[in-house]
C-alpha positions in Angstrom: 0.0 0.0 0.0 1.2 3.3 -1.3 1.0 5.7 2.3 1.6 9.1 1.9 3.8 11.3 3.9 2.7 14.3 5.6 4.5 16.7 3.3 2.2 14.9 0.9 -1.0 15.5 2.7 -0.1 19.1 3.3 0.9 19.9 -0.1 -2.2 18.2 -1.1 -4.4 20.7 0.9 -2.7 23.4 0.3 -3.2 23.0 -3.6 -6.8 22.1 -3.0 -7.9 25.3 -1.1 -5.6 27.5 -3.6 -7.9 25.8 -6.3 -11.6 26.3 -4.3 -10.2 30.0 -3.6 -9.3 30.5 -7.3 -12.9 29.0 -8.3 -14.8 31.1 -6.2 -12.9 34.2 -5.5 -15.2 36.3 -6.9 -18.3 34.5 -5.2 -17.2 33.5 -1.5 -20.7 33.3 -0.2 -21.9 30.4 -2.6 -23.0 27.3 -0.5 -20.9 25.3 -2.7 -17.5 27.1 -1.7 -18.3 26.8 1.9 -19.8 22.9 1.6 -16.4 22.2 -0.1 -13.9 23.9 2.2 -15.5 21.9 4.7 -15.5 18.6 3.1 -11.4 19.0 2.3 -10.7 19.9 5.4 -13.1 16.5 6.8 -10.5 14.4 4.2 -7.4 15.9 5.2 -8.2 15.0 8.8 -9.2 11.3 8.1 -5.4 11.4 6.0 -4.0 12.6 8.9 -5.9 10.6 11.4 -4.6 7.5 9.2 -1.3 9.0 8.5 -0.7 8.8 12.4 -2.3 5.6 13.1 -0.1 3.9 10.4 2.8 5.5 12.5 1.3 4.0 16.0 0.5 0.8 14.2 4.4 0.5 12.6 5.9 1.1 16.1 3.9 -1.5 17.6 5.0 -4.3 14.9 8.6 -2.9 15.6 8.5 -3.5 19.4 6.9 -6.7 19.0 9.6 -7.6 16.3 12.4 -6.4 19.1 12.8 -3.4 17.1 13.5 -0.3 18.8 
């Protein structure tokens, strides 16, 4: 499984909201521009929620492997 990094994830939502803010920068108050702001940021938080499981999850298996 391909995981990404957090520099990944960052630059990821950084492009995204430089894209939504290019798309409605003339019309911030459409319920679209709001309703997807909100749903990028619910994403990134599930990435980053995963990205820091995976971590947990990879120094578990080391510890139990005798890894340090």
């Amino acid at each position: 499984m391909n995981r990404r990094t957090l520099d990944d994830i960052y630059t990821y939502e950084k492009q995204a909201l430089d894209l939504i803010e290019e798309r409605f920068k003339d019309n911030k108050d459409h319920p679209n521009y709001l309703k997807l702001k909100a749903l990028l940021i619910d994403q990134i938080n599930d990435e980053l929620h995963d990205y820091s499981n995976s971590i947990s999850n990879k120094r578990a298996d080391d510890l139990r492997e005798g890894g340090y």
